[in-house]
TORBA-763868 format. One record per atom (N, C-alpha, C, O): residue in three letters; atom name; x, y, z. Coordinates in Angstrom, 2 decimals, always signed. Layout:
+-----+----+---------+---------+---------+
!  aa ! at !      px !      py !      pz !
+-----+----+---------+---------+---------+
! Ala ! CA !       X !       Y !       Z !
...
+-----+----+---------+---------+---------+
***
This chain:
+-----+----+---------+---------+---------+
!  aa ! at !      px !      py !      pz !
+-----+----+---------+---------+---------+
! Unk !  N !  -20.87 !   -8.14 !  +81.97 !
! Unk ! CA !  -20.71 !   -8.74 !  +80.66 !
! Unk !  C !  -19.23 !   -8.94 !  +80.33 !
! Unk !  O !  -19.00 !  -10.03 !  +79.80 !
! Unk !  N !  -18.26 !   -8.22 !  +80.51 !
! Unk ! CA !  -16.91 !   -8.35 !  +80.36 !
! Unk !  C !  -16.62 !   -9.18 !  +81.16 !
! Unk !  O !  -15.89 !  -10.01 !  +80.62 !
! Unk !  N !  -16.89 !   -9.52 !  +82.69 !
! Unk ! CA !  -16.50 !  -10.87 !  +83.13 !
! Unk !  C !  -17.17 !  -12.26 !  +82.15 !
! Unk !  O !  -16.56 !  -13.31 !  +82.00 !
! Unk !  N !  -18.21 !  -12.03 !  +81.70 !
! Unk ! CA !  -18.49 !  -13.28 !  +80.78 !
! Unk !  C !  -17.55 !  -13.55 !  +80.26 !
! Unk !  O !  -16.90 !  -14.56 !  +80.53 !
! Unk !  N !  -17.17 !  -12.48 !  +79.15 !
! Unk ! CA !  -16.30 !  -12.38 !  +77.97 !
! Unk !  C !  -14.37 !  -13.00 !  +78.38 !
! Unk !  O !  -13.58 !  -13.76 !  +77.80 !
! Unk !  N !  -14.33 !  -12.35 !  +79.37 !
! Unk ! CA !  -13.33 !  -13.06 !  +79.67 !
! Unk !  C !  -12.91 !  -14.43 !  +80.40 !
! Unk !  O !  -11.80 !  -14.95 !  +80.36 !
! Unk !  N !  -14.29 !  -15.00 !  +81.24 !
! Unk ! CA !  -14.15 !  -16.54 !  +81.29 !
! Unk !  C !  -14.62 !  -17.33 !  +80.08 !
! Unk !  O !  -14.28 !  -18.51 !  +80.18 !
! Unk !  N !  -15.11 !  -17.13 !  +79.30 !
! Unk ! CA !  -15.62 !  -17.90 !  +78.07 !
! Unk !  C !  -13.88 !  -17.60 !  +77.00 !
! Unk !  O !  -13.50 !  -18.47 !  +76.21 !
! Unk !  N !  -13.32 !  -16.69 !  +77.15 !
! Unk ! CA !  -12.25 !  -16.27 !  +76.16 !
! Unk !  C !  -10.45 !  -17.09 !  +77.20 !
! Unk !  O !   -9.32 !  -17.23 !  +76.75 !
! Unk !  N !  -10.98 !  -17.42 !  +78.55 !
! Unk ! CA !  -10.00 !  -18.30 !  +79.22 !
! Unk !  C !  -10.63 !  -19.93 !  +78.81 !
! Unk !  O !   -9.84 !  -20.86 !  +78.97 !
! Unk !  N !  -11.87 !  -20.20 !  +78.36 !
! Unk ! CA !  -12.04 !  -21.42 !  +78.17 !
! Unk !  C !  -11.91 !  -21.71 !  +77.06 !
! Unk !  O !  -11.81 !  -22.91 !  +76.78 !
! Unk !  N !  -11.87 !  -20.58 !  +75.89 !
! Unk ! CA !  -11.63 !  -21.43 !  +74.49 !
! Unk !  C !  -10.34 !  -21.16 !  +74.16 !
! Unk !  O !  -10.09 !  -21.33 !  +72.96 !
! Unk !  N !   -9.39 !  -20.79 !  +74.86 !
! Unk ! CA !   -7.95 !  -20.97 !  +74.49 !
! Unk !  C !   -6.75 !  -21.18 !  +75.93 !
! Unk !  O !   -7.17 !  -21.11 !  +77.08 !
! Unk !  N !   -5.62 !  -21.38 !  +75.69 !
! Unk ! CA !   -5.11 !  -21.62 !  +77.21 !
! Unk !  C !   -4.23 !  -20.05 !  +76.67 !
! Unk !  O !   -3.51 !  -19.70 !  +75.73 !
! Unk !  N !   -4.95 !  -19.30 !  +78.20 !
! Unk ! CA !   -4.50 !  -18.24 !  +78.17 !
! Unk !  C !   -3.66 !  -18.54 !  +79.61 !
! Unk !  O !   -4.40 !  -18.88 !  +80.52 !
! Unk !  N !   -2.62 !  -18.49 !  +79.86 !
! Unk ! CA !   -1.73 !  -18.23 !  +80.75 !
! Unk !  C !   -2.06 !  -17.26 !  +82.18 !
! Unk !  O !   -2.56 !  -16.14 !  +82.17 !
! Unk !  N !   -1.84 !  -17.66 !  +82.79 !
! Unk ! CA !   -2.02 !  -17.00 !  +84.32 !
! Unk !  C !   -1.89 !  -15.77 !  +84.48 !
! Unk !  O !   -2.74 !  -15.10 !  +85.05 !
! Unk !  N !   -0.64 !  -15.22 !  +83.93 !
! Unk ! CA !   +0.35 !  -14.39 !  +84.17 !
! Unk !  C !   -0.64 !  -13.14 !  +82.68 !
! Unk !  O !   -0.28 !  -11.97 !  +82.54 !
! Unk !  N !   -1.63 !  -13.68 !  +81.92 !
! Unk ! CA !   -2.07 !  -12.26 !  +80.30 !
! Unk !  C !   -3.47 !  -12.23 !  +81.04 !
! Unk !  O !   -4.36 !  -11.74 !  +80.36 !
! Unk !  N !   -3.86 !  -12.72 !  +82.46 !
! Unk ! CA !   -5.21 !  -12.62 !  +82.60 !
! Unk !  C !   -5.61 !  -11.06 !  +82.74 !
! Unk !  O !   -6.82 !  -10.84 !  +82.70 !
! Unk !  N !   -4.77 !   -9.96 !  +82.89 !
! Unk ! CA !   -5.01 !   -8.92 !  +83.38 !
! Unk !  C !   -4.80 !   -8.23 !  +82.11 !
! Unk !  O !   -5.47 !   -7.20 !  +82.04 !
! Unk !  N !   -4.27 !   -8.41 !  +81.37 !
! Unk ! CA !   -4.00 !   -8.03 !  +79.33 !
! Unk !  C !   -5.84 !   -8.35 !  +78.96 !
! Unk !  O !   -6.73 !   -7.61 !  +78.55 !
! Unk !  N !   -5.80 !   -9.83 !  +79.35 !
! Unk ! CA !   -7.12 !  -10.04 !  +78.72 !
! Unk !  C !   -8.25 !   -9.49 !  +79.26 !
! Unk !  O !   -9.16 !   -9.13 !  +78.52 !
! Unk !  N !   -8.35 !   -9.35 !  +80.59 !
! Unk ! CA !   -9.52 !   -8.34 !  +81.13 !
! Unk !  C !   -9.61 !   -7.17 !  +80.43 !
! Unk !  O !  -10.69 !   -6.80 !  +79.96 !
! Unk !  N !   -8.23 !   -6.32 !  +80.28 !
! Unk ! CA !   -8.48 !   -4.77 !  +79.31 !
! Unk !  C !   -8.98 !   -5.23 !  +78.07 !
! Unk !  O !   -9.89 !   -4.61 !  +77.52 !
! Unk !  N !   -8.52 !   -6.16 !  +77.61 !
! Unk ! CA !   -8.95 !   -6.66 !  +76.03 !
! Unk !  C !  -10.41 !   -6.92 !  +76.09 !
! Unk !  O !  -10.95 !   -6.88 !  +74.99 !
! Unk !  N !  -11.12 !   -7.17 !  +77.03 !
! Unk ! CA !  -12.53 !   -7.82 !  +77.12 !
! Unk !  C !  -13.42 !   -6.21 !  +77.50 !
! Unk !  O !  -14.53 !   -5.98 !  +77.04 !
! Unk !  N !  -12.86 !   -5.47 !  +78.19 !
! Unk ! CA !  -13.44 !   -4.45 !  +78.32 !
! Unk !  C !  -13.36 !   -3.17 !  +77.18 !
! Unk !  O !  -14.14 !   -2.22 !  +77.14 !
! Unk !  N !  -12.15 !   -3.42 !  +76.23 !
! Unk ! CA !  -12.17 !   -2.95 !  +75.11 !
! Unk !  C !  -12.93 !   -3.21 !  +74.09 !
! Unk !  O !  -13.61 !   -2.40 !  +73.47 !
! Unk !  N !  -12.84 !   -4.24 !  +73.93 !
! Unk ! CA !  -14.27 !   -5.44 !  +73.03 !
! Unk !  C !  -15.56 !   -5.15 !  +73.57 !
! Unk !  O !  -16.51 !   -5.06 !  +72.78 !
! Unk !  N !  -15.75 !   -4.97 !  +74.84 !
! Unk ! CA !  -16.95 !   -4.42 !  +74.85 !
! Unk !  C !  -17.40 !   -3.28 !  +74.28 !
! Unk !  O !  -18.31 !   -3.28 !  +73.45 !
! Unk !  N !  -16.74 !   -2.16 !  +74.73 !
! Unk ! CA !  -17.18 !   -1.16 !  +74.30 !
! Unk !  C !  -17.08 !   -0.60 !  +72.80 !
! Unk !  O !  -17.70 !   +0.28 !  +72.20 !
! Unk !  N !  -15.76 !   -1.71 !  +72.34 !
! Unk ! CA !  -16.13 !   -1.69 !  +71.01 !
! Unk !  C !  -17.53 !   -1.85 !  +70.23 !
! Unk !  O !  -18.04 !   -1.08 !  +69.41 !
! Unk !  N !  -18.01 !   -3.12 !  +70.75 !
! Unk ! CA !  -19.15 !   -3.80 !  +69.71 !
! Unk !  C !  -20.33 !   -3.11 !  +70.59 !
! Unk !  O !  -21.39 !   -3.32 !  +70.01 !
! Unk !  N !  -20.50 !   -2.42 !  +71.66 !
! Unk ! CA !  -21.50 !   -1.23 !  +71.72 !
! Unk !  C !  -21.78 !   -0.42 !  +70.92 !
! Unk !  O !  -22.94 !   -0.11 !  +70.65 !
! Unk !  N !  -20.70 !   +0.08 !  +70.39 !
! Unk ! CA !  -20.58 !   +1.40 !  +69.50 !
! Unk !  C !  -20.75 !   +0.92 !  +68.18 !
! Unk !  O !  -20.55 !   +1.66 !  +67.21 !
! Unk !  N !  -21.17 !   -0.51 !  +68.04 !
! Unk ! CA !  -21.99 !   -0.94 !  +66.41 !
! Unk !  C !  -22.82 !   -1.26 !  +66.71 !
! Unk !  O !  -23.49 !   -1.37 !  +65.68 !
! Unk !  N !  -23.54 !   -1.63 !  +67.69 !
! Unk ! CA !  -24.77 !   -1.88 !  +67.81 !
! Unk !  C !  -25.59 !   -0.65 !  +67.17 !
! Unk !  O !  -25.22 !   +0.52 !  +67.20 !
! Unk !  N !  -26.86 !   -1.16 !  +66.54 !
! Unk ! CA !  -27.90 !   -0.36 !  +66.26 !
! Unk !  C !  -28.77 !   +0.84 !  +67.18 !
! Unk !  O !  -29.58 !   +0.39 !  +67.99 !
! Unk !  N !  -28.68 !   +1.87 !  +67.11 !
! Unk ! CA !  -29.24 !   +2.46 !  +68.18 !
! Unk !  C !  -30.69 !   +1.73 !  +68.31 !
! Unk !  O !  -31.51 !   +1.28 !  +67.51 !
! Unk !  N !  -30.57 !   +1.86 !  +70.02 !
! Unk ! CA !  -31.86 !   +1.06 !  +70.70 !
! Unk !  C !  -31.56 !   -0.31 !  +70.61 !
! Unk !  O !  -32.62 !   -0.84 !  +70.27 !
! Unk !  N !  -30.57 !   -1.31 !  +70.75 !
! Unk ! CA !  -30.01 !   -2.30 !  +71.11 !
! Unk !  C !  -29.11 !   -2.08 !  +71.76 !
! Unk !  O !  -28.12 !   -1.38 !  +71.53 !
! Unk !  N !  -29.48 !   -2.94 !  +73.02 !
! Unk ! CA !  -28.45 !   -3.45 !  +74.08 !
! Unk !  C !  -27.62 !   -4.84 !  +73.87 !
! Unk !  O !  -28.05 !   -5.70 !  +73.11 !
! Unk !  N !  -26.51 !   -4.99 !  +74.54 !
! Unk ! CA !  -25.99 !   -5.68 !  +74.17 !
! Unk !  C !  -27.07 !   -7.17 !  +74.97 !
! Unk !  O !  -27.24 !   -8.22 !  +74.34 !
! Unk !  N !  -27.48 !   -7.01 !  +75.93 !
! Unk ! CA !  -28.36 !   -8.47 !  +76.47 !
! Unk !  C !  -29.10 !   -8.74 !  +75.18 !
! Unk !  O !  -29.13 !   -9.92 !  +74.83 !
! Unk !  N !  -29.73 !   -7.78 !  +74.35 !
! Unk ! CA !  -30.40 !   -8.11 !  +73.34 !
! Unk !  C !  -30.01 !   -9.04 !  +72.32 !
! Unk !  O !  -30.78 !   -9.71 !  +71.63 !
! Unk !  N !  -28.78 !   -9.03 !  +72.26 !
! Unk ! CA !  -27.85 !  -10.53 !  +71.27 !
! Unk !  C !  -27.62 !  -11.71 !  +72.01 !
! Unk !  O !  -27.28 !  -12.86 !  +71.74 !
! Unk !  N !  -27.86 !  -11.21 !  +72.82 !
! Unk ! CA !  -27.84 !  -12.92 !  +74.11 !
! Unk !  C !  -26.34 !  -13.01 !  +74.11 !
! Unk !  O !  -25.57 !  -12.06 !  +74.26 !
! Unk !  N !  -25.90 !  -14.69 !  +73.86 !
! Unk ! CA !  -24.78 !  -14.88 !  +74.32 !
! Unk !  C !  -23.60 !  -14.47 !  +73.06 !
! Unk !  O !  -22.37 !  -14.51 !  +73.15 !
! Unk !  N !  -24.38 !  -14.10 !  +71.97 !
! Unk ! CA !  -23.51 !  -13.77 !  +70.83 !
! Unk !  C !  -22.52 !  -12.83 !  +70.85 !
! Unk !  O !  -21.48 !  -12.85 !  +70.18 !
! Unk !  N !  -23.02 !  -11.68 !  +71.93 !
! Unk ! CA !  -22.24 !  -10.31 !  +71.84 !
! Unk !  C !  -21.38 !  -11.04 !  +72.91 !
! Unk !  O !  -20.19 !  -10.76 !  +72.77 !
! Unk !  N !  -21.64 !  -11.90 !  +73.94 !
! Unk ! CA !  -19.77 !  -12.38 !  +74.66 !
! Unk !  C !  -19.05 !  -13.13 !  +73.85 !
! Unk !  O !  -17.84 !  -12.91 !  +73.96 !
! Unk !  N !  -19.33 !  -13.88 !  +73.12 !
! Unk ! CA !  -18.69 !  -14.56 !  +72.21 !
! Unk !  C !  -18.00 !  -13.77 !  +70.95 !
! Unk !  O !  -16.92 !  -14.10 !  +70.45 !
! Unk !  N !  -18.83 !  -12.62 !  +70.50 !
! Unk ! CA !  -18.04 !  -11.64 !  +69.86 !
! Unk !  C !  -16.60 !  -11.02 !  +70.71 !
! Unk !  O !  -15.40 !  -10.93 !  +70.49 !
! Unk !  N !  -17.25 !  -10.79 !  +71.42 !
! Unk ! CA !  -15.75 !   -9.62 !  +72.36 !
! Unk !  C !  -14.92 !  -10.85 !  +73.01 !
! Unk !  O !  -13.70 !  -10.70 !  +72.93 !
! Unk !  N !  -15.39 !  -12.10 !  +73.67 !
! Unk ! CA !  -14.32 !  -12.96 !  +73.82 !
! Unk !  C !  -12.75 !  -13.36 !  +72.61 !
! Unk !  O !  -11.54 !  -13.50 !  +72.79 !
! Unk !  N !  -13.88 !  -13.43 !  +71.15 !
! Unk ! CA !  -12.42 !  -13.66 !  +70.28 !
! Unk !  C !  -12.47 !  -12.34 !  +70.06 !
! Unk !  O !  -11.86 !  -12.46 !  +69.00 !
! Unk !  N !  -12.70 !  -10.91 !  +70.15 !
! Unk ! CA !  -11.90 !  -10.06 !  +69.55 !
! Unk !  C !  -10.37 !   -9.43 !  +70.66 !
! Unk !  O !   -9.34 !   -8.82 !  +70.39 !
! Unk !  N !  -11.10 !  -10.08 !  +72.23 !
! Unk ! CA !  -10.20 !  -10.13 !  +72.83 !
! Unk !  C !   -8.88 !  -11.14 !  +72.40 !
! Unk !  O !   -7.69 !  -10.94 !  +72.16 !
! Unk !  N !   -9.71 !  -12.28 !  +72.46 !
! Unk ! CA !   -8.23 !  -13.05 !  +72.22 !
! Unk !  C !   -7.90 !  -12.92 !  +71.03 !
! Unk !  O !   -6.70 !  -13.22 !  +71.09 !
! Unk !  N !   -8.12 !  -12.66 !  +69.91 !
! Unk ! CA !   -7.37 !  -11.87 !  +69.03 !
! Unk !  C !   -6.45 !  -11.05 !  +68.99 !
! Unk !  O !   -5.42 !  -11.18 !  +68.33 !
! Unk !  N !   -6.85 !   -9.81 !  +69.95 !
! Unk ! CA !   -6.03 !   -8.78 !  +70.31 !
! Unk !  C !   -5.34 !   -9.28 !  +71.32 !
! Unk !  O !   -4.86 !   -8.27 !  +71.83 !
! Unk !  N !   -4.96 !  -10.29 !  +72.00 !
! Unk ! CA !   -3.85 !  -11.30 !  +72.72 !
! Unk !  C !   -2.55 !  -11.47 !  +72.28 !
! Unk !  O !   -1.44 !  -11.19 !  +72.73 !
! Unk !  N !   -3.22 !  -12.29 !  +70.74 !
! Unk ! CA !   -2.32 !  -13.26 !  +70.07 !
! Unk !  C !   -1.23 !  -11.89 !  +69.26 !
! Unk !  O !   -0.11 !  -12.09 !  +68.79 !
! Unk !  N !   -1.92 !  -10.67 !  +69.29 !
! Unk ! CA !   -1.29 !   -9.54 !  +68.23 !
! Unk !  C !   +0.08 !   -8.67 !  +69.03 !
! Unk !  O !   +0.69 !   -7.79 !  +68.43 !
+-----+----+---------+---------+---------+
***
């Protein structure tokens, strides 16, 4: 799921060659962030493509900061 998060978060912004390895920690941070709000007994497959699209911009958020 964090590889999702981080090719969907290289396609909606031009992230540079050189922050791809910033943005992988950022995507694996975002993950495990929005785990830990999920409702107990939800997985993240259970939001479909919403939960990569969540952690993609909270990654690139945490990019731009």
């Amino acid at each position: 799921m964090v590889r999702q998060m981080a090719e969907l978060a290289r396609s909606l912004s031009r992230v540079e060659e050189q922050e791809f390895g910033v943005l992988d920690g950022l995507c694996e941070a975002a993950c495990r962030q929005l785990q830990e709000r999920l409702r107990k007994g939800v997985k993240p497959e259970d939001c479909g493509q919403c939960f990569v699209l969540a952690g993609a911009w909270l990654a690139l958020a945490g990019l731009e900061v």
